[in-house]
Backbone as CSV, one residue per row, in Angstrom:
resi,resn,N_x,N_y,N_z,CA_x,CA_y,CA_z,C_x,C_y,C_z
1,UNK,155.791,97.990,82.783,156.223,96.724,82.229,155.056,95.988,81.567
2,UNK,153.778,95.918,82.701,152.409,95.213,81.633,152.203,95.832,81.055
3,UNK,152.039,97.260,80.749,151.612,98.056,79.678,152.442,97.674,78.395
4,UNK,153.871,97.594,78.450,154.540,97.277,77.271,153.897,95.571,76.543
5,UNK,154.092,94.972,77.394,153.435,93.903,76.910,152.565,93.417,76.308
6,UNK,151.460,94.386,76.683,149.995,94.536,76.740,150.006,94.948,75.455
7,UNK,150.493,96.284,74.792,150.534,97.072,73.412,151.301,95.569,72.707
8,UNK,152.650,95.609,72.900,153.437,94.743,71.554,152.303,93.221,71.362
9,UNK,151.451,93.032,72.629,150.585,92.099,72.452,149.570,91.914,71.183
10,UNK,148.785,93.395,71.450,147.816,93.883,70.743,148.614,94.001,69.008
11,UNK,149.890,94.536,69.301,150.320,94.573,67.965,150.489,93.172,66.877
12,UNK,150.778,92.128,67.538,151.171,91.125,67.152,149.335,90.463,66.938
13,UNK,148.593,90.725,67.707,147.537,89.962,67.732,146.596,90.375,66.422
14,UNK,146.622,92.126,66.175,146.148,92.561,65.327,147.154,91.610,63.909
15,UNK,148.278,92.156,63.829,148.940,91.048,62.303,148.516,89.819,62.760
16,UNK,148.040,89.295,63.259,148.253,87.329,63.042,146.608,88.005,62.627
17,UNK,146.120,88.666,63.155,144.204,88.418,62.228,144.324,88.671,60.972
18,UNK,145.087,89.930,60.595,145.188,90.177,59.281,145.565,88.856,58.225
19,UNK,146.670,88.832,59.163,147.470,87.263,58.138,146.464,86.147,57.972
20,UNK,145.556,85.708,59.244,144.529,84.868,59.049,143.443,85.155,58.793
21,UNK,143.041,86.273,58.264,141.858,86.663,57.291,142.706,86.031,55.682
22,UNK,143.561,86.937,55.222,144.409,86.536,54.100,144.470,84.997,53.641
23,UNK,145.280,84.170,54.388,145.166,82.860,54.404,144.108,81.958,54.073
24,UNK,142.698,82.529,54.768,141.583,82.008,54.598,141.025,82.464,52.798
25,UNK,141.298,83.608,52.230,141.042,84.125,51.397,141.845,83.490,50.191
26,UNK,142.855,83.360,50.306,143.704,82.346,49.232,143.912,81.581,49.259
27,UNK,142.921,80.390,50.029,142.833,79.174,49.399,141.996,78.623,48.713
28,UNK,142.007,77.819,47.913,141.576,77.382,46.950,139.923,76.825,47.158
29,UNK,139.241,77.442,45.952,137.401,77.137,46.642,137.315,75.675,46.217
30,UNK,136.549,75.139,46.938,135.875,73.481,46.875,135.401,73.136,45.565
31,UNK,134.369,74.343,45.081,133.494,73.862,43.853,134.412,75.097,43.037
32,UNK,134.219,74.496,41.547,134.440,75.721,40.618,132.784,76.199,40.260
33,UNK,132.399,77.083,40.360,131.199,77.089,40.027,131.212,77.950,38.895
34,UNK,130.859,79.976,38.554,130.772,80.654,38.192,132.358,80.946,37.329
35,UNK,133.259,80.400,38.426,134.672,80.906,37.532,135.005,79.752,36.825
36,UNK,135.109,78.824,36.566,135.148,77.661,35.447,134.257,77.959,34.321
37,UNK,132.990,78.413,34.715,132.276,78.851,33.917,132.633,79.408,32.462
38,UNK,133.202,81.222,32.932,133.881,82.029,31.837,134.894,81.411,32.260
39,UNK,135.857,80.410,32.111,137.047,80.647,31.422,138.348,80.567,32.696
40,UNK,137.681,81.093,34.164,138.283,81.026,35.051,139.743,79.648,35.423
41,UNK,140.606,79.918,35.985,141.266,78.482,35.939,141.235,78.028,37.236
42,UNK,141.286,76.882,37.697,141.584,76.715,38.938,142.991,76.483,39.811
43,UNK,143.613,77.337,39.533,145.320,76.555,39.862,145.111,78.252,41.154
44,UNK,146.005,77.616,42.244,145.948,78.877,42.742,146.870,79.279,42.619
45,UNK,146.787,80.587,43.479,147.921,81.977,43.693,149.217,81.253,43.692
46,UNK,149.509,80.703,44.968,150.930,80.180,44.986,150.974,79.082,44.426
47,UNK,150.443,78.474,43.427,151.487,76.971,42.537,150.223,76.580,42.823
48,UNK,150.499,75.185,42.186,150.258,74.153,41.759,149.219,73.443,43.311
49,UNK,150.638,73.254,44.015,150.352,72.029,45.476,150.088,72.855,46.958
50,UNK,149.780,74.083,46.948,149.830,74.956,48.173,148.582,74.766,48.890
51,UNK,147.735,73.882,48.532,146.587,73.665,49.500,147.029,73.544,51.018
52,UNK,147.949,72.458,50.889,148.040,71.674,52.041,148.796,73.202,52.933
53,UNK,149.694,73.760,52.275,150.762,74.834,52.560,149.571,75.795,53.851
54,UNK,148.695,76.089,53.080,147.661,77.228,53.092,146.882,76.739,54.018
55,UNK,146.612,75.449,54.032,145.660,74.713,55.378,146.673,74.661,56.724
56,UNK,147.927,74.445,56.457,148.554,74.225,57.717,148.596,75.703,58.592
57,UNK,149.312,76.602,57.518,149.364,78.293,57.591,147.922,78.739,58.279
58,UNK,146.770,78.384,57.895,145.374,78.949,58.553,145.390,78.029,59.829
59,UNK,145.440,76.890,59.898,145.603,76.079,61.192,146.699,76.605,62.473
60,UNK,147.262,77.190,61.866,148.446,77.784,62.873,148.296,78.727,63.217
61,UNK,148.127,79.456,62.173,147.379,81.283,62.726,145.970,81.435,63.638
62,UNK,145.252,80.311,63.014,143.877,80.209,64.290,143.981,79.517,65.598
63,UNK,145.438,78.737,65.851,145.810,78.536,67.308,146.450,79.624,67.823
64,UNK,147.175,80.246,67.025,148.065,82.209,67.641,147.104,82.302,68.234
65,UNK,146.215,82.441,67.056,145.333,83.842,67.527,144.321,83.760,68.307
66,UNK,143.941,82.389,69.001,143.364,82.310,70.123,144.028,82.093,70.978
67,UNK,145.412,81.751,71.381,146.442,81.809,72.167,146.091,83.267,72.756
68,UNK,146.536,83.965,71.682,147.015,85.609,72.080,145.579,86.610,72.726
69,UNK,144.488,85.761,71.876,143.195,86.566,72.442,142.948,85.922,74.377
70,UNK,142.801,84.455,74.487,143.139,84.152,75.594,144.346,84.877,76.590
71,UNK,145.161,85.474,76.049,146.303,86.092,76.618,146.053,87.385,77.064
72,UNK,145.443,88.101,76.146,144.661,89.598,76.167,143.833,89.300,77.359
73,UNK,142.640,88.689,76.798,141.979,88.574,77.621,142.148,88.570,79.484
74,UNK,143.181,87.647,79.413,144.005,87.364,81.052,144.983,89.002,81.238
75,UNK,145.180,89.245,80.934,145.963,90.670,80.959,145.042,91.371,81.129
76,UNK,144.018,91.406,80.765,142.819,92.915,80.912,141.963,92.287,82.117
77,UNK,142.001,91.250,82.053,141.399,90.804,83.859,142.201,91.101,85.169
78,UNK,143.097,90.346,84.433,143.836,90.038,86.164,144.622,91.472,86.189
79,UNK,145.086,92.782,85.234,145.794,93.647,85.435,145.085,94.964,85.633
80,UNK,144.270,95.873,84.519,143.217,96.405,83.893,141.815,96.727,85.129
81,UNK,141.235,95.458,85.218,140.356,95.378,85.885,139.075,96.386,85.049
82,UNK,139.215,96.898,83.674,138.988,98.017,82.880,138.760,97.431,81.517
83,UNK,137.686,97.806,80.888,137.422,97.363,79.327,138.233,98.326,78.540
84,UNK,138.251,97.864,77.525,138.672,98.826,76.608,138.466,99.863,76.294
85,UNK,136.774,99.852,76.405,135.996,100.937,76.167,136.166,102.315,77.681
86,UNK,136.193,101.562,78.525,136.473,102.228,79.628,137.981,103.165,80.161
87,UNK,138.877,102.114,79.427,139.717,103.190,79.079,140.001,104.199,78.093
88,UNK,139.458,103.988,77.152,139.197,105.270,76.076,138.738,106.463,76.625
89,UNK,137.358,105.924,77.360,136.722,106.953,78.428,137.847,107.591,78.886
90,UNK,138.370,107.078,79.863,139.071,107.685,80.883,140.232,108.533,79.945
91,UNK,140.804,107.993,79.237,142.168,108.764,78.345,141.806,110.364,78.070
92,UNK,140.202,109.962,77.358,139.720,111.640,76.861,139.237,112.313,77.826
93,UNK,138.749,112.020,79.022,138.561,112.461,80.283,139.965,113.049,80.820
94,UNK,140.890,112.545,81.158,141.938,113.203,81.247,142.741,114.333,79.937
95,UNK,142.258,114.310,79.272,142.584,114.908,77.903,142.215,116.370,78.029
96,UNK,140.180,115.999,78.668,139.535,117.472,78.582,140.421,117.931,79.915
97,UNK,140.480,117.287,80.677,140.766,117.706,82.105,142.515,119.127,81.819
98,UNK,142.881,118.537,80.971,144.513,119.509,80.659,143.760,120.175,80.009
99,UNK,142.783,119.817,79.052,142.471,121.587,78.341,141.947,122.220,79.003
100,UNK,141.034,121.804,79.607,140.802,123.020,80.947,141.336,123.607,81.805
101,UNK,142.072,123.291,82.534,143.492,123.909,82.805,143.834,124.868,81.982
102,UNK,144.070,125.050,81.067,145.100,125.852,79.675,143.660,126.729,79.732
């Protein structure tokens, strides 16, 4: 049952970073510097007025996603007792262990 949780966790936690890398990336820069320069325009990707859109959207995704890392985090303590790294270990450890056998 924690194991299921634990994965659809990780799944969801990995998209909200993606989405809030993205977010951070399409909004609109402070200075025009180099792209006003040649010719560049400043209107962004989505319209005209999406600043505010794009600030709320990054504000929300960076409470997820420390929600969900706080969440991870409590799941790999209190359940785990095991890093990540430590279970990788162990997975391919049991891995060689069947090929040897065979």
């Amino acid at each position: 049952m924690i194991e299921t949780i634990k994965e659809t966790l990780i799944i969801f936690h990995a998209g909200v970073s993606i989405l809030l890398v993205l977010s951070v990336l399409f909004q609109p820069s402070k200075t025009d510097d180099l792209g006003s320069m040649f010719g560049g325009s400043s209107e962004s990707v989505f319209g005209a007025d999406s600043s505010s859109f794009l600030k709320k959207l990054t504000i929300w995704l960076g409470v997820i996603f420390f929600i969900t890392s706080l969440g991870l985090g409590y799941i790999y303590l209190k359940y785990d007792k095991q890093t990540i790294i430590e279970e990788s270990v162990q997975k391919i450890e049991e891995k060689e262990e069947v090929s040897d056998i065979q």
